[in-house]
Structures are given as structure tokens and as C-alpha cells.
Backbone as JSON, one array per atom type, in Angstrom:
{
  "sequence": "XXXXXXXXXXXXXXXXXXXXXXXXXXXXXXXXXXXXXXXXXXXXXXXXXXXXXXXXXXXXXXXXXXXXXXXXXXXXXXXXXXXXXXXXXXXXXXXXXXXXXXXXXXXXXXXXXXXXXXXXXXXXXXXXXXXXXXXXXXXXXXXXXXXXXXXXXXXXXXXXXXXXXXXXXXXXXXXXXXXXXXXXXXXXXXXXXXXXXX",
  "N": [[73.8, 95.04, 95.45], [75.39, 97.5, 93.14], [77.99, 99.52, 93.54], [78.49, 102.26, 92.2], [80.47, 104.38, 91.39], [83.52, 105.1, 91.26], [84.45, 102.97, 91.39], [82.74, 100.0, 91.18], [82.28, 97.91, 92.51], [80.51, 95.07, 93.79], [78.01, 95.19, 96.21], [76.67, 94.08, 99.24], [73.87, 94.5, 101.54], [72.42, 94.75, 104.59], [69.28, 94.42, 106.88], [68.03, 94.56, 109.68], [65.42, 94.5, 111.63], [65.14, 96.34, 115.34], [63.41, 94.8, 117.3], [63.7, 95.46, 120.41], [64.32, 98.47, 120.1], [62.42, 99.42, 118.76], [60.37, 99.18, 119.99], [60.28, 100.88, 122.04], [60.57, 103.29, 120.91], [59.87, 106.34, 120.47], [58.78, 107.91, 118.23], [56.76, 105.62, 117.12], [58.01, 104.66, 115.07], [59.25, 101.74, 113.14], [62.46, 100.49, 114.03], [65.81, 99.84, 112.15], [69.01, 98.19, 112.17], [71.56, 98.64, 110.5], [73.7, 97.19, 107.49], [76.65, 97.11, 106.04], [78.33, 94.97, 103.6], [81.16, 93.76, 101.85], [83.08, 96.22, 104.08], [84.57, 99.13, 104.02], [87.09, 98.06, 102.53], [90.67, 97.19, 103.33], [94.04, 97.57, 101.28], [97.32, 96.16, 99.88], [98.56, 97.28, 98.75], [97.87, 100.18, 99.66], [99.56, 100.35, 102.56], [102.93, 101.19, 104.01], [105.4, 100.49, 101.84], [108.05, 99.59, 103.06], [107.27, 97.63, 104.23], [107.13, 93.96, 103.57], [105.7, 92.33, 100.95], [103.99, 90.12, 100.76], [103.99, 90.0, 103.59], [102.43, 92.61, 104.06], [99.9, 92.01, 102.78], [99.0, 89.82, 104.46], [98.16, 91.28, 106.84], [96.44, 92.9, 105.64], [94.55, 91.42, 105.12], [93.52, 90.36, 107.69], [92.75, 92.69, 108.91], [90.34, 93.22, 107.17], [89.31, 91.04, 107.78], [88.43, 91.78, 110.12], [86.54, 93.71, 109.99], [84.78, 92.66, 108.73], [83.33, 91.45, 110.55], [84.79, 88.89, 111.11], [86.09, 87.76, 113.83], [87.42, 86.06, 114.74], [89.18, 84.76, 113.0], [90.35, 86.82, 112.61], [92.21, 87.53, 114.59], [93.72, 85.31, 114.24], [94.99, 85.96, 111.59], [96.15, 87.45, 112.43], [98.38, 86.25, 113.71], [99.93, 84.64, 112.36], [100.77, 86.61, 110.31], [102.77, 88.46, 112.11], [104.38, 85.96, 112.66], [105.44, 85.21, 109.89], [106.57, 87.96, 109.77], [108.77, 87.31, 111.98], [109.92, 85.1, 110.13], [111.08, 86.71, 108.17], [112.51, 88.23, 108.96], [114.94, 86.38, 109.76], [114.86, 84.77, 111.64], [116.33, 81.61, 112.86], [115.2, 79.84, 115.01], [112.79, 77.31, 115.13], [110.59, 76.82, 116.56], [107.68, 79.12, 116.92], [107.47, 80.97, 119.44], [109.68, 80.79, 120.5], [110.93, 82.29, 118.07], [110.02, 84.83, 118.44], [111.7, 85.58, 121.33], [114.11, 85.62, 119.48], [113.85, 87.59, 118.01], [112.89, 89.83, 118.55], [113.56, 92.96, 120.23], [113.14, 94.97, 121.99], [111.3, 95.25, 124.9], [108.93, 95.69, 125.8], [107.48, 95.42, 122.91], [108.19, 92.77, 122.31], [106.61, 91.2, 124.51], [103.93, 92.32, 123.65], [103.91, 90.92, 120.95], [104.17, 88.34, 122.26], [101.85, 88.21, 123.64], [100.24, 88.6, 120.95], [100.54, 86.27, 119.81], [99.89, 84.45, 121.5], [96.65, 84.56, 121.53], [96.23, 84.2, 119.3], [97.42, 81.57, 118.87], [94.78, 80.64, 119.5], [93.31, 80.15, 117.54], [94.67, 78.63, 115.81], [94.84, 76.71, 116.59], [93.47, 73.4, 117.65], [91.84, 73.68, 120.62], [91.14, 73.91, 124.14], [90.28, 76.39, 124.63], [89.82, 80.25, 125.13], [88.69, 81.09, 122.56], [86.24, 81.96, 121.86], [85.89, 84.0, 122.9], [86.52, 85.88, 121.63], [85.87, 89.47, 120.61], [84.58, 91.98, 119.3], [85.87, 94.09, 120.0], [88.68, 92.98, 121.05], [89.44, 91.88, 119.03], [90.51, 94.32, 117.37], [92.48, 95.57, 119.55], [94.38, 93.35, 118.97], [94.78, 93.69, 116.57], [96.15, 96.49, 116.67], [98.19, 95.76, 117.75], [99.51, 94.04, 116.57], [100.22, 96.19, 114.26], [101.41, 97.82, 116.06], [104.01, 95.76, 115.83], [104.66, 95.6, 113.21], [105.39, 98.13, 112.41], [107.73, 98.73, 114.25], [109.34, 97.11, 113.34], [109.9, 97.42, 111.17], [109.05, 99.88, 109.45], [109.79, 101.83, 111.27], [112.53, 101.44, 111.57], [113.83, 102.43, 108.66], [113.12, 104.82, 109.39], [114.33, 105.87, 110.94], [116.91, 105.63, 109.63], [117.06, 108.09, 108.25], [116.69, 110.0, 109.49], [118.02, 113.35, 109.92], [120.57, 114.9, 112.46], [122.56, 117.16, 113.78], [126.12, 117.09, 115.26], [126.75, 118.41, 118.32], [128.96, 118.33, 120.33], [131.51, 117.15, 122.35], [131.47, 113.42, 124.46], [132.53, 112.97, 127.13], [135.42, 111.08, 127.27], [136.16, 108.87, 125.6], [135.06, 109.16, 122.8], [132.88, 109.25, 122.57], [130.06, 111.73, 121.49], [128.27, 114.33, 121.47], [124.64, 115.05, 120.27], [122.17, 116.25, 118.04], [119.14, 116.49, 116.83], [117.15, 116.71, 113.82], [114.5, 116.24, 114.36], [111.69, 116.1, 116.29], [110.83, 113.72, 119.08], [113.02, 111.14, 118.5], [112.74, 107.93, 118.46], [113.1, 105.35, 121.18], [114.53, 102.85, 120.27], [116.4, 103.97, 118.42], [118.74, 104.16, 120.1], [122.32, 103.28, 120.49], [122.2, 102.64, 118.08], [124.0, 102.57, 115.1], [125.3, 105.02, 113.65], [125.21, 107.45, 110.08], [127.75, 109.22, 109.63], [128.46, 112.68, 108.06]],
  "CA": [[73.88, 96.37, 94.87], [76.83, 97.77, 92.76], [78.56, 100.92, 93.63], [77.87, 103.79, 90.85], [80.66, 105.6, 91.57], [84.72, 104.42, 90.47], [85.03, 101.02, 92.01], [81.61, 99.54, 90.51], [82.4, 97.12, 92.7], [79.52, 94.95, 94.1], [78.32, 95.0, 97.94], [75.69, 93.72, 100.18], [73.56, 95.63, 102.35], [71.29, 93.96, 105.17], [68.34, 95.75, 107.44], [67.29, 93.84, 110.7], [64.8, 95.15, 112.68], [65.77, 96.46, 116.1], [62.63, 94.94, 117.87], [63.61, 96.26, 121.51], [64.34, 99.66, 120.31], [61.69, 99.94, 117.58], [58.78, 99.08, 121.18], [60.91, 102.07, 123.35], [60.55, 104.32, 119.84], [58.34, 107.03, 120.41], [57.56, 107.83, 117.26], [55.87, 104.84, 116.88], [58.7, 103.62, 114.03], [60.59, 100.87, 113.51], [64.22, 100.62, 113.97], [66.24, 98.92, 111.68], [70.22, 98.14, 111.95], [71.62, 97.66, 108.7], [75.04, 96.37, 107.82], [77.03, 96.8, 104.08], [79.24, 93.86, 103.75], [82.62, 94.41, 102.45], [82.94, 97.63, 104.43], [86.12, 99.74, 102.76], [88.66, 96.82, 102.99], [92.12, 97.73, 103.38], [94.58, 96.84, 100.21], [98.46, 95.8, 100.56], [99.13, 98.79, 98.13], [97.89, 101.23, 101.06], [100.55, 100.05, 103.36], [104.36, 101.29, 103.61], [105.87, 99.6, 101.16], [108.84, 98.91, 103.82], [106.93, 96.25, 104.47], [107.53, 93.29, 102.37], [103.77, 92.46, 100.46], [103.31, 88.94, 101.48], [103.31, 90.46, 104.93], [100.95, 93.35, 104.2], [98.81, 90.73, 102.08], [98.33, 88.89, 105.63], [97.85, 91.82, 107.8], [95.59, 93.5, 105.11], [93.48, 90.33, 105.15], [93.45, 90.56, 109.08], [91.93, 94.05, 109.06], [89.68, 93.2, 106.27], [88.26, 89.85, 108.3], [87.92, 92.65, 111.53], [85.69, 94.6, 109.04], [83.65, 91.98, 108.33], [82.96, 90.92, 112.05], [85.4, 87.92, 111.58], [86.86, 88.36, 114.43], [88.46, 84.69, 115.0], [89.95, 84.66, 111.84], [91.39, 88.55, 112.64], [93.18, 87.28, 115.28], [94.47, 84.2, 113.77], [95.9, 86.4, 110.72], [97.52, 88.65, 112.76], [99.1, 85.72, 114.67], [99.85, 84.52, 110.95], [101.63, 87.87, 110.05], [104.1, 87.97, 113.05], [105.44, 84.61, 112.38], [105.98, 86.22, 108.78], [107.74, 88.99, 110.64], [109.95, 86.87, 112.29], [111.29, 84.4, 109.53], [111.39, 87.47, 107.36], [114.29, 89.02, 109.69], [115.96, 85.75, 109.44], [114.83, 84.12, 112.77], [116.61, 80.74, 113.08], [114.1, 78.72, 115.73], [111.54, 76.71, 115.1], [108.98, 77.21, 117.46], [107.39, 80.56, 117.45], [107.63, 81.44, 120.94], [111.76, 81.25, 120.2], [111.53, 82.85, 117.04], [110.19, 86.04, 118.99], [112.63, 85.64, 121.59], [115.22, 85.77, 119.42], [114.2, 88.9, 117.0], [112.41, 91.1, 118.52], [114.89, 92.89, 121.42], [112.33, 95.54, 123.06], [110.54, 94.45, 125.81], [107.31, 95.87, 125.59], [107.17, 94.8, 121.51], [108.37, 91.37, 122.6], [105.35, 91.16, 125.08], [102.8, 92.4, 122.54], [104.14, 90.15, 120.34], [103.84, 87.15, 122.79], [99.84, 88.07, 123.58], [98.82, 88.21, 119.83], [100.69, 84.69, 119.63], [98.84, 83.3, 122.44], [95.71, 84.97, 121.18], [96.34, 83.5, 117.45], [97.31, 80.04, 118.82], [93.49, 79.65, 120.23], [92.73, 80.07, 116.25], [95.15, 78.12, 114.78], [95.07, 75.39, 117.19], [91.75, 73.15, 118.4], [92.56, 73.51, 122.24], [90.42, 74.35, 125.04], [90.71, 77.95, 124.65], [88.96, 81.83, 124.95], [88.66, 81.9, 121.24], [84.97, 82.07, 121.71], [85.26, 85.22, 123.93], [87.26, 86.86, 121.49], [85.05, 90.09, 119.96], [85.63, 93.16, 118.13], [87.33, 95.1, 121.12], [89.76, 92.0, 121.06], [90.07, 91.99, 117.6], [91.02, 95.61, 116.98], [93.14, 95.49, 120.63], [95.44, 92.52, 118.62], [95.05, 94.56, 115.03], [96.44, 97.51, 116.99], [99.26, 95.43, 118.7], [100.2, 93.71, 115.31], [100.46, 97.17, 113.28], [102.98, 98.32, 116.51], [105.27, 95.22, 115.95], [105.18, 96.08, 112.05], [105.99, 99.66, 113.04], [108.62, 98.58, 115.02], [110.71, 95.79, 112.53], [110.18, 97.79, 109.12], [109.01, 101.48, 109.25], [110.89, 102.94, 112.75], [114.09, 101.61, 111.09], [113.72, 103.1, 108.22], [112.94, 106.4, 109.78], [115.86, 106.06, 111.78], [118.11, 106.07, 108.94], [116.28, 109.42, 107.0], [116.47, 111.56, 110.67], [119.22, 114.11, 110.39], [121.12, 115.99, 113.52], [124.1, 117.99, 113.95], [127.52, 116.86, 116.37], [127.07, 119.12, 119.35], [130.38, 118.66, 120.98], [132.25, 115.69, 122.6], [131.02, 113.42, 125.78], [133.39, 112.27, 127.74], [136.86, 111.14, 126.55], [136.09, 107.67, 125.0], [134.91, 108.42, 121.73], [130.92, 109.78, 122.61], [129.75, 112.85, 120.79], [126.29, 114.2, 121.26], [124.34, 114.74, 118.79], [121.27, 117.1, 117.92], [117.86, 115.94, 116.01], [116.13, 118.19, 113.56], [113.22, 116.23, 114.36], [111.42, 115.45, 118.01], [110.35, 112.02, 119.11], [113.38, 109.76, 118.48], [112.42, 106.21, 119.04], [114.07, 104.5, 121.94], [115.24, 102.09, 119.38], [117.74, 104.2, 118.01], [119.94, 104.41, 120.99], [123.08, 102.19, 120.56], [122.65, 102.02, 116.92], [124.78, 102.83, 114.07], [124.85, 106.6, 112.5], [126.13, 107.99, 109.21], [128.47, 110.69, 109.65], [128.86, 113.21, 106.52]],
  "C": [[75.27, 96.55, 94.28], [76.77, 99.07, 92.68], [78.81, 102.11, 92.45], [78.78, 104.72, 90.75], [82.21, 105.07, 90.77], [84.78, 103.07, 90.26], [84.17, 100.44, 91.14], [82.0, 98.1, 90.98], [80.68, 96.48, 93.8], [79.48, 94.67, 95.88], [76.87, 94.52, 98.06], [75.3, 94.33, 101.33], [72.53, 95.06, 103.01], [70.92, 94.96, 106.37], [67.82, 94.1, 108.43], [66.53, 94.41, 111.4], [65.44, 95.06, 114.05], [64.19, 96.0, 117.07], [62.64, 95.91, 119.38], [63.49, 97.69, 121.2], [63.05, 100.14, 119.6], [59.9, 100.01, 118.97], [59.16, 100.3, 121.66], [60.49, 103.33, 121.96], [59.3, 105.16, 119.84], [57.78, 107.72, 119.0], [56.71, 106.65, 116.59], [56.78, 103.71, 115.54], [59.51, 102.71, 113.78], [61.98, 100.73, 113.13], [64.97, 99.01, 113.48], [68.25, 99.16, 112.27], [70.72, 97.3, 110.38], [73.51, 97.8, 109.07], [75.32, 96.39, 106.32], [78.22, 96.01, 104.75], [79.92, 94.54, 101.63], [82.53, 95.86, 102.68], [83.79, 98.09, 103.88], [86.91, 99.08, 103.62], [89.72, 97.59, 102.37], [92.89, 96.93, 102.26], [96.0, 97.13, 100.42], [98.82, 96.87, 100.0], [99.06, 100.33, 99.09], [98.88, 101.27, 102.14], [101.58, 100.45, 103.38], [104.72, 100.02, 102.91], [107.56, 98.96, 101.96], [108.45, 97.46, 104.01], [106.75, 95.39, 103.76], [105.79, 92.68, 101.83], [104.0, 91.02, 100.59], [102.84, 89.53, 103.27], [102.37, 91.24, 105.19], [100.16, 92.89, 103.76], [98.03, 90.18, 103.64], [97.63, 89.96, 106.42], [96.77, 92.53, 107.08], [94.29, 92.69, 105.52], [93.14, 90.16, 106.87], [92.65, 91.72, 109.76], [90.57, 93.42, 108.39], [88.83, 92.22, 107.47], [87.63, 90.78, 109.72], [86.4, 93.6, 110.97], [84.33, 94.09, 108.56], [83.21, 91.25, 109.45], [83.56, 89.4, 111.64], [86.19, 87.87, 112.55], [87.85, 87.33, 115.17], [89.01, 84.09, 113.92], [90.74, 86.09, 111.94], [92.57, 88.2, 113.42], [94.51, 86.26, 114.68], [95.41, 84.54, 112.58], [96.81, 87.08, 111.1], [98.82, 87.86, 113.3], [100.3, 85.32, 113.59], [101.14, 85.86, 110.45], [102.81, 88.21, 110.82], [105.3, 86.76, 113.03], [106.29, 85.33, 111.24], [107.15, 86.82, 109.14], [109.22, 88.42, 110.36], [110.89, 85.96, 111.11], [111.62, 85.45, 108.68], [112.88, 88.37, 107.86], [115.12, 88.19, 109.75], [116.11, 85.18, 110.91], [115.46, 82.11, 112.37], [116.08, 79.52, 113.89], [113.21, 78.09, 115.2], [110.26, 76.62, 115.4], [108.91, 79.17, 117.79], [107.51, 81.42, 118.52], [109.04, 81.86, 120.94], [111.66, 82.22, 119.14], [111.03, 84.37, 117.54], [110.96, 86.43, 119.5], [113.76, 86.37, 120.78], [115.43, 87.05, 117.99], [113.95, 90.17, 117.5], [113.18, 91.43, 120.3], [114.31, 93.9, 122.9], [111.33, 95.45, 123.7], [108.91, 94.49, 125.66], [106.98, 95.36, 124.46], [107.35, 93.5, 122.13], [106.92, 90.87, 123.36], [104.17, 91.55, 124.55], [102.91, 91.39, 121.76], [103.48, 88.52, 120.79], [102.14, 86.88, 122.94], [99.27, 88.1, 122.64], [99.43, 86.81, 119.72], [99.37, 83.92, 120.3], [97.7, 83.28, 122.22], [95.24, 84.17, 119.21], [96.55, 82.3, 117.58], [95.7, 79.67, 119.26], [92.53, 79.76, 118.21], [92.85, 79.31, 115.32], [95.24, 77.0, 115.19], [94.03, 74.84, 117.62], [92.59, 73.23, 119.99], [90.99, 73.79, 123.28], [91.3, 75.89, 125.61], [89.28, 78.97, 124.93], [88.61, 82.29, 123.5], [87.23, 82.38, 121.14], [84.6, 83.61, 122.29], [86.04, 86.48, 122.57], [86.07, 87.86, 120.31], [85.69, 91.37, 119.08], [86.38, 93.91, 118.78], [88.66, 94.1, 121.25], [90.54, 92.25, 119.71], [91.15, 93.22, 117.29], [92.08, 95.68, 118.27], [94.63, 95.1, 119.41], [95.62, 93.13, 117.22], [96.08, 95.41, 115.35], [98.14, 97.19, 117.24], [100.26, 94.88, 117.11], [100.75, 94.93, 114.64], [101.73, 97.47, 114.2], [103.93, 97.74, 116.0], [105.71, 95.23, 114.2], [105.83, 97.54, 111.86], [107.68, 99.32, 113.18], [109.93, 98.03, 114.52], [110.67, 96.88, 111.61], [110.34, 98.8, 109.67], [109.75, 102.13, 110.0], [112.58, 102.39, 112.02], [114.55, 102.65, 110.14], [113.27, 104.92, 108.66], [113.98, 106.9, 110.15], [116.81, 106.61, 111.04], [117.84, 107.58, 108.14], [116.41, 110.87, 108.46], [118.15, 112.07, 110.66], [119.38, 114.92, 111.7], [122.27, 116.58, 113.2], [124.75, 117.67, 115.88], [127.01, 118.3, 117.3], [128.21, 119.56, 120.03], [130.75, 116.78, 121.67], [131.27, 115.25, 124.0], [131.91, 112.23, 126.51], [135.02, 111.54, 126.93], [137.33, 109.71, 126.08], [134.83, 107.66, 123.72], [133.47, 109.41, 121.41], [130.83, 110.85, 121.97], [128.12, 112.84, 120.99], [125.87, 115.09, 120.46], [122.38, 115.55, 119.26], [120.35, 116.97, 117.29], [117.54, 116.94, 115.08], [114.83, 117.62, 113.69], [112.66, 116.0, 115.92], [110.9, 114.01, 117.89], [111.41, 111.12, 118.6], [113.16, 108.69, 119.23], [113.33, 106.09, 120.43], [114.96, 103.57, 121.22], [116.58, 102.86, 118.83], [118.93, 104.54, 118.9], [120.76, 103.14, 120.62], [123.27, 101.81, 118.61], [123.72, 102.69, 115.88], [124.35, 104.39, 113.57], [125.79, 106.77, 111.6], [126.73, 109.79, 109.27], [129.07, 111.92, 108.65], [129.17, 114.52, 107.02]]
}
């Protein structure tokens, strides 16, 4: 079929009968499950553009394969996209496992990070692995976990630098000054970092 409406782009649309439910069906009719293939895939242009477009290219294509019940290829892009990440900040290691280590600095991200690895090596590697178990609650789990640790490198920085406060008064007699938000919810991340003072 082709879509009639802007896109006129073409899709596929499949009807299986639901035998169990269509016997339990009291009106007597039968139950189909149907299925349009590509469902509305995600495009790198939708994305913060913080994020550099080879990387939303991968993670787009990572959604997109979740969309289409690939769901051992979802994982494996997301695992795919993290690496990205990391040489994109200018990781120095070799082996992935280091190159998390040595970029990403908050614990909980670091540990998300490490379970879509381990979850993306049973994709990218033949092993005697769980890749077989992995389904769409997996999928979308490691989609979910990937989007944090893009959150986390690109966009929360950038936020960081765009949140204004106002000096409060001094804290303590080495230097400290505290300091007033106009917005709620600063990150944890921005403790310790750098502010512009105007």
C-alpha cells in the first residue's frame, strides 16, 4: 500500500488470524492481528542536534530495528552507538569496557552503559550467550538506557551551560559563593563544574 497523505511513502500491512481468540469469540468472528511494517521510524533530523549525526544515524536505526520487532539487531545498535559515544569524547583505550571507564564519570551512567555493552556484545559477537532471550521489553529497557547515556554526554551539558542563577552571598572563607537557579532540577552533574560569571 502507499500512504495518500504527505509522505506517499510505501508500507506493508499483514492480517494473521488469531485462531485461539477467534474459538473464545463470542460473536462467532474471527480475530485477526495485523501488523504495518515500517511503523513511524524515527529520523536523525528529529534528534537534538547536540548530538553529532553519525551518532543519531546509529541510535535512530536502533529504534527503528525496535519498531520493526528486530530486537537483536536493536540491541546490537545501541551497543554500536555507545562505542560512538565514547571515541567521540576522545576516549583513548582500545577495548570498550576501558573506553567507558575512562569517559563516562557517573556511576549509575557508567553501569547502564556497561549492561547495554554486555547486552550488545551477545550481538556483535558469536558466543554462547542470552541473545536469544532478548525481546521487546529488553529491547526498549537498552533503547531507554542508551537515550540516558546520550542525555547525559551531549544534551545535560549543554543545558548546563544555558541555566542562569544569581550569587546569593559567600560560603565559607575559601572562595565558595552560593548560587541561586532560575530553573529547578539541576543535574547532579553540574556540581564541581565550571560557571560563567557576568
Amino acid at each position: 500500500a502507499q500512504c495518500s497523505g504527505r509522505c506517499n511513502r510505501i508500507f506493508f500491512v499483514t492480517r494473521d488470524q488469531d485462531f485461539a481468540a477467534s474459538a473464545h469469540n463470542q460473536s462467532g468472528e474471527d480475530v485477526f492481528d495485523s501488523h504495518v511494517y515500517p511503523q513511524n521510524l524515527l529520523q536523525p533530523h528529529r534528534i537534538d542536534e547536540t548530538i553529532p549525526y553519525d551518532i543519531r544515524q546509529d541510535f535512530t536505526e536502533a529504534a527503528n530495528c525496535r519498531s520493526i520487532e528486530a530486537y537483536k539487531a536493536c540491541v546490537t545498535m545501541c551497543r554500536r552507538t555507545i562505542q560512538n559515544c565514547m571515541r567521540n569524547k576522545g576516549a583513548k583505550k582500545d577495548k570498550f569496557i576501558d573506553q567507558i571507564d575512562e569517559i563516562v564519570r557517573d556511576p549509575q551512567i557508567k553501569d547502564i552503559a556497561h549492561s547495554t555493552r554486555i547486552i550488545g556484545n551477545w550481538g556483535a559477537h558469536e558466543q554462547e550467550d542470552e541473545l536469544k532471550t532478548v525481546n521487546w521489553k529488553t529491547a526498549k529497557a537498552i533503547l531507554d538506557f542508551t537515550w540516558r547515556i546520550l542525555q547525559d554526554l551531549y544534551i545535560l551539558p549543554k543545558q548546563l551551560n544555558e541555566i542562569k542563577g544569581t550569587i546569593s552571598g559567600l560560603h565559607g572563607r575559601k572562595g565558595a559563593v552560593k548560587a541561586i537557579f532560575s530553573e529547578k532540577g539541576l543535574p547532579g552533574q553540574a556540581l564541581g563544574q565550571k560557571v560563567k560569571v557576568a
